[in-house]
C-alpha positions, 0 to 999 in steps of 0.5 A: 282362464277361469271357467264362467259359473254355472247358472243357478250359482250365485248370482252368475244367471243375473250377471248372464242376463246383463244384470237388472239392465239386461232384465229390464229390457227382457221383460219390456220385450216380454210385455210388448210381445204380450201387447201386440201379438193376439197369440197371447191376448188370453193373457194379455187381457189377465194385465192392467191396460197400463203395463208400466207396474207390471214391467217394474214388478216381473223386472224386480222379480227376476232380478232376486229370482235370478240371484241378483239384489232382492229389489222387488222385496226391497220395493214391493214387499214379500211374494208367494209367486201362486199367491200373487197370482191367486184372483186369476184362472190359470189352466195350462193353457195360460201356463203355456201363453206364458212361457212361449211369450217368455221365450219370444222375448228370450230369443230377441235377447243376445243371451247365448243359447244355454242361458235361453234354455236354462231360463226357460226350465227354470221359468217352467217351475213357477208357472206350473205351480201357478197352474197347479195352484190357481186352475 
């Protein structure tokens, strides 16, 4: 029996997250959490009222990120993940909305505890990028 392999490797953290299927439903989870829970109102207020492009583009998004196809470039063209998020003020405390949202949504996935924990020191990578760029 061949050892499963590591995240970060190919495209093993996109088939682990069940491919853009698995991704998709993360990200509505994400953005539902976001929608109704008023410990991310900060950042939900930084989002459309509509979610729908939202949702296509973080699902599009992670699917590249996490060494799937590159759908969102296929889609929406080249992104610079500060950039994209440069017309907003984002101070450590959106940074951390951001994250602890992310791993709500992450803990009602049937993802294993490795992949929970992975996902969310890699996600901390960008987000503090963002930080750094747009405070």
């Amino acid at each position: 029996m061949s050892e499963a392999p590591a995240y970060g490797s190919g495209d093993a953290t996109f088939q682990a997250a069940g491919g853009e299927a698995g991704i998709r439903a993360l990200v509505n989870t994400f953005y539902d959490i976001m929608d109704t829970d008023t410990r991310f109102a900060t950042i939900r207020r930084m989002h459309p009222e509509q979610l729908d492009v939202s949702r296509d583009k973080l699902a599009l998004f992670l699917c590249g990120w996490m060494g799937g196809p590159r759908l969102f470039r296929e889609k929406y063209g080249a992104i610079t993940i500060p950039g994209v998020h440069a017309h907003l003020s984002v101070t450590a405390n959106e940074r951390d909305q951001w994250l602890a949202c992310m791993a709500a949504a992450l803990e009602q996935q049937a993802y294993p505890d490795s992949l929970v924990r992975y996902l969310l020191e890699q996600l901390a990578v960008p987000a503090e990028r963002i930080r750094q760029v747009n405070a």
